[in-house]
Each structure stands twice: as C-alpha cells, then as structure tokens.
C-alpha positions in Angstrom: 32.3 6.3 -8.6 32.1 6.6 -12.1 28.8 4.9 -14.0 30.7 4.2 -17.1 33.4 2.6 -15.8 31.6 0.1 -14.3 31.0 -2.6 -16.9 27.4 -4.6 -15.3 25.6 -1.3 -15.4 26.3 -0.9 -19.4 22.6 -2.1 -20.3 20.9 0.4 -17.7 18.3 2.2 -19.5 18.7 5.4 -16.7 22.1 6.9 -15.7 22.9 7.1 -11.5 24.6 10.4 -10.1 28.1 10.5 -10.1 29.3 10.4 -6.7 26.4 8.3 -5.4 27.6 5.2 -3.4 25.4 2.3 -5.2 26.0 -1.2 -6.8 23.5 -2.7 -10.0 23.5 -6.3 -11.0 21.4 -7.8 -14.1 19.1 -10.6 -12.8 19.5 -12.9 -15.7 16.2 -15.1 -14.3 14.0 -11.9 -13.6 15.5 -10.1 -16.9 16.3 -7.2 -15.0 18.5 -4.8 -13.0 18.8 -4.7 -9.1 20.2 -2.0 -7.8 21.5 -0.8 -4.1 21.0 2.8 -3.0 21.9 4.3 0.6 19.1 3.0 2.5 17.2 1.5 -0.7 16.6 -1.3 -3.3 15.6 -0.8 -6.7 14.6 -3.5 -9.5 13.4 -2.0 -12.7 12.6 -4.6 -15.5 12.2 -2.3 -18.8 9.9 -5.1 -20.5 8.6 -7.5 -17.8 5.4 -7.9 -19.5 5.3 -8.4 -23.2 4.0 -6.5 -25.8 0.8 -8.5 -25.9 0.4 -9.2 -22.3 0.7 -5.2 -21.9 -1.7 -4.3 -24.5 -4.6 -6.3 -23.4 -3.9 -5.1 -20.3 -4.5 -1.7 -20.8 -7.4 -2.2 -22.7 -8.8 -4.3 -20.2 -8.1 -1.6 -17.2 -10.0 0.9 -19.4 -12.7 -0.9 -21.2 -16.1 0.6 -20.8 -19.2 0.5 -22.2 -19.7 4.1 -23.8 -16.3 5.7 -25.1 -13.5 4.4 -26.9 -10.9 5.3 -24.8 -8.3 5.6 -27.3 -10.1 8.2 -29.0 -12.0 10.1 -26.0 -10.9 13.1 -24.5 -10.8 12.0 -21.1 -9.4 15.6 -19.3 -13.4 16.6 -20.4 -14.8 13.8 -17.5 -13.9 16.5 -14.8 -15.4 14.9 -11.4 -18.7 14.0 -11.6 -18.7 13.4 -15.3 -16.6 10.6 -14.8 -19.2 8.4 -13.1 -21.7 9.0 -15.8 -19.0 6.0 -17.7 -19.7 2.4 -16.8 -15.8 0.9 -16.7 -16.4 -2.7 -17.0 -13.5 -3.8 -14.6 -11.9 -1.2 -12.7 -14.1 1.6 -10.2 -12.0 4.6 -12.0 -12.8 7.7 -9.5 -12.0 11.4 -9.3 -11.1 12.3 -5.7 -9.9 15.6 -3.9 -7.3 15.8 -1.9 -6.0 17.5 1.0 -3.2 19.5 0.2 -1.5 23.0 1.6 -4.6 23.3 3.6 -7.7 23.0 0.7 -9.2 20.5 -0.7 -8.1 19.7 -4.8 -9.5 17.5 -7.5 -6.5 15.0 -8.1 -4.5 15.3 -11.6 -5.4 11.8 -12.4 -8.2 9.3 -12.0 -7.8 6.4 -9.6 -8.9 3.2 -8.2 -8.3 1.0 -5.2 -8.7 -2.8 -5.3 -7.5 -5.5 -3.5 -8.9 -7.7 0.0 -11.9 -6.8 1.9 -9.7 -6.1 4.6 -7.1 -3.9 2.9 -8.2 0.2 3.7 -5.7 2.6 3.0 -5.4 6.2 3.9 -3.6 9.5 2.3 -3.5 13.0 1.8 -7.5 13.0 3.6 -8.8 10.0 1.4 -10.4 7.3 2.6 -10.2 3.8 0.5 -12.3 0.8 1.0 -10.9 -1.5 -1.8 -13.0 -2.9 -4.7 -12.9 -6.8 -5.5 -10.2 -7.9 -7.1 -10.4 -9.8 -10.7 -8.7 -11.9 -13.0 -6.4 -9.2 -14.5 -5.4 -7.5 -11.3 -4.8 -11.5 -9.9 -2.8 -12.6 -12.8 -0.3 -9.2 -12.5 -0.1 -9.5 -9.0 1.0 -13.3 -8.9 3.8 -12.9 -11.5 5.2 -10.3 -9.9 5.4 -11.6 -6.7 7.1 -14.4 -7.9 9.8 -11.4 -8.0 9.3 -9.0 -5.3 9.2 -12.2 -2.9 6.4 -10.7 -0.8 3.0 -11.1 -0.7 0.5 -8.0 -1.7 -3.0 -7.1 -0.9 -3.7 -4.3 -2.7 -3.0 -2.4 -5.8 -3.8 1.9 -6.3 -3.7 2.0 -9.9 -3.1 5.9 -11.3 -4.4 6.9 -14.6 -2.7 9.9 -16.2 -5.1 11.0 -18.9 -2.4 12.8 -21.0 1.3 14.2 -19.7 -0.7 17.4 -17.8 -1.6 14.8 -15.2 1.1 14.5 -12.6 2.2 14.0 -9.2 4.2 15.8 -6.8 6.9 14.8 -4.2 6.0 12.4 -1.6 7.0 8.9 -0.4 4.7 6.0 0.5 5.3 5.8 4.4 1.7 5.6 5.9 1.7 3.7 9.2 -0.5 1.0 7.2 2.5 0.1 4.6 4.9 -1.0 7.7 8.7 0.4 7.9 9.9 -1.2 4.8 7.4 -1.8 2.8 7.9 -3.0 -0.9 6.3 -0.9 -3.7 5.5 -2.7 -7.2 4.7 -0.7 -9.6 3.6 -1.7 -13.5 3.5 0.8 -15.9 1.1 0.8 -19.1 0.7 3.0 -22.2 2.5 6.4 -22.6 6.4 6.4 -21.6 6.7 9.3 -18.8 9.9 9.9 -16.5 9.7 8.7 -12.8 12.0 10.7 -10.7 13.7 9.8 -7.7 15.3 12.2 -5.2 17.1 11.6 -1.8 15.3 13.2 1.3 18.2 15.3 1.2 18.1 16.6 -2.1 21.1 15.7 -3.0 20.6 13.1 -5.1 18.5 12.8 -8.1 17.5 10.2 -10.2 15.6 10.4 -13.4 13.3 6.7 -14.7 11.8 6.4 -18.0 9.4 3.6 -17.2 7.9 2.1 -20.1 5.6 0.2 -20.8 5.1 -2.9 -19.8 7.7 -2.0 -17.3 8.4 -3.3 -13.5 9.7 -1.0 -11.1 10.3 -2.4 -7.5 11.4 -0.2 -4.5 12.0 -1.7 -1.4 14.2 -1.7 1.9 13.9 1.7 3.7 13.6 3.8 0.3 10.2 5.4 1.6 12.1 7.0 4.3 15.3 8.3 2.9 13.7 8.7 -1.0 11.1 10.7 -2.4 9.3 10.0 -5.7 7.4 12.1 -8.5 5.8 11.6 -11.8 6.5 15.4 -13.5 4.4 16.7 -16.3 5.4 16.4 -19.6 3.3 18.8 -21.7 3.9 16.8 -25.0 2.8 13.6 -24.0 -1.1 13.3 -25.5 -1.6 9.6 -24.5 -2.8 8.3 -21.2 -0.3 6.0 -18.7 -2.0 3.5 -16.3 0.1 3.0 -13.0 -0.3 0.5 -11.1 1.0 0.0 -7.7 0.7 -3.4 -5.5 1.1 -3.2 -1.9 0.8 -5.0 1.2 -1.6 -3.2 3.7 -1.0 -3.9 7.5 -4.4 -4.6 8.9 -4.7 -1.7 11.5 -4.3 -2.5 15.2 -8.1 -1.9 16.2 -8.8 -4.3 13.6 -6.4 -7.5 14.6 -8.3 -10.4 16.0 -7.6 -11.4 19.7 -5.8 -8.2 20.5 -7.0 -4.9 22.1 -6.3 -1.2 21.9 -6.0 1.5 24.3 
C-alpha cells in the first residue's frame, strides 16, 4: 500500500511504512488524524492545544520559586539537588531505576499525580500520586472529551534538554488493564517519538509538537513498542505528559477477597 496514493492521509505530518496494512481518517470535530494499525489505534492532533493554552501551561508545570527555568541549567540539579527547588505545582523528582540488573538515575525528571487511589508500578518504582490541580484537571477533561475514557492519573516526563531520553518499552503493567488508552500531551521542544512493532518490522517515526495530542489505544501496548531517542541538538526542555486510567489492584477492591 502506497502512502501517497492514498489521498485522506495527504495532511499527515509523519509518513507510515510502505507495506504496512493501516487506514487514517481526519476527525474534522477533533482536528485530527485517527489511524488503524495491526492490533492498534493511533490519534495524533499536531495542535490540540493552542499556542497560548500551551504556553501557560508549561510555565505553569515548571514554575518555582528560585530559578527561571528558561534560563537555568537544569542537567546541573543531578538527584538530590533537585529537591533543594520549591516547584509551586508539580512534585518534579529524580528517581533510579531498575534496569539490566543495577540501579540508574532516570534521564529525565518526573512526577506522578492523579487520585489518592491511583499507585503505579515500573522498572522498581513505587508511586503514590500527588493531588491533582487546576491545570492537570483542565488537560485531563478536554482530552477526554476525545479519548472517550475516563483517566486517573497522569506521569508527566521532563526532558531537560535532547540528552534526556527513553528507551524501548510499552506501557503494559497489570495496573493499566489489557487495552489501556495512553494520552499523551506534549509541551516545549519538538522531539521524535518512535514507534516500532514487537516484531521489528515496522517502524514509525512522530514528531510531536507542541501543544500536540498523541493517543494510543486498542492492544498497541502489546504488539508496539515506543521510544523517545536523544537528539543531541536539541537545548530546550520537553514536558510529557501522559494520562492514564489505573486499575485499582485486586487486594485493594472493596467487598472482594484475595488468595
């Protein structure tokens, strides 16, 4: 199947494999494109959030009360340095990981926020969510007025310049359920989001932008993989944030017991 003979998928801002079996369709109500992979569902809206809306939120996600973070060298805040900055709205940590068998400091700065009920689990981290507030609320209503699902939580990922990354993986934690649908809103610098089939055979290549919408859904976490790869000329920081809807675990459910 040839992309460019295929007149609905003119406007697409990424090109799909030849070969690959997939349909895309422009969502004139949600001003973007949805498209149909083996096993998966895409929508990527390039500007889903205005120029504005996206500004303020960035500044909002990273205000704090000591550094100008436009101007502050954030890749000197290594681990503990980072809680010596009061953020005013968002609990930005600096976690390790588990990872081929050692512990490493992340490539990125995170948070977890969301209900009091909403704990999530990977790579040997832990997360009890922080509260949720007005700017977190506000992104998370609009966009499920898209997604049409509900979420309960949101990891936001800040990549302090294009040496932060992350490496191959796909959400599919028992807490997420077997289809789970992944939001994620991208802020600041433009970086590539790549896709690849659990097969390898297939590769896909994102530029999200910002202000961007990105939803993956269906069965995507278990036939795709996804990775943010460095881009060593990239100086400014990119705030990722991805909503989710946490299963309660089993020990957890009211009424019901575990063996």
């Amino acid at each position: 199947m040839d992309l460019f003979d295929q007149p609905e998928t003119r406007g697409l801002p990424f090109d799909l494999p030849t070969g690959l079996d997939y349909e895309v369709n422009w969502s004139e109500a949600d001003a973007g494109f949805r498209v149909t992979l083996p096993h998966a569902r895409l929508f990527y809206a390039p500007a889903f959030f205005d120029q504005q809306s996206s500004d303020y939120f960035l500044d909002y996600l990273l205000a704090n009360d000591t550094n100008d973070w436009r101007q502050t060298k954030w890749r000197d805040f290594q681990h503990d340095e980072l809680k010596k900055v009061t953020f005013r709205h968002i609990a930005w940590r600096h976690d390790q990981i588990f990872i081929y068998g050692h512990y490493r400091y992340q490539p990125r700065y995170t948070a977890w926020h969301g209900d009091a009920n909403s704990e999530y689990t990977y790579s040997g981290i832990h997360l009890k969510p922080q509260a949720w507030n007005p700017c977190l609320e506000s992104m998370r209503d609009r966009i499920q007025t898209v997604a049409n699902t509900g979420f309960n939580s949101v990891l936001l990922n800040w990549y302090r310049d294009g040496e932060d990354a992350m490496g191959w993986h796909a959400d599919n934690e028992f807490e997420l359920g077997p289809e789970p649908t992944i939001a994620s809103v991208s802020l600041g610098a433009v970086r590539d989001f790549h896709l690849r089939s659990i097969d390898k055979r297939w590769k896909i290549s994102i530029p999200l932008a910002h202000g961007s919408l990105l939803l993956m859904q269906g069965a995507m976490q278990h036939h795709w993989q996804h990775a943010l790869p460095k881009r060593l000329r990239v100086k400014e920081s990119r705030v990722n944030l991805t909503f989710r809807q946490v299963r309660t675990p089993p020990q957890k459910r009211a009424g019901e017991r575990t063996t």
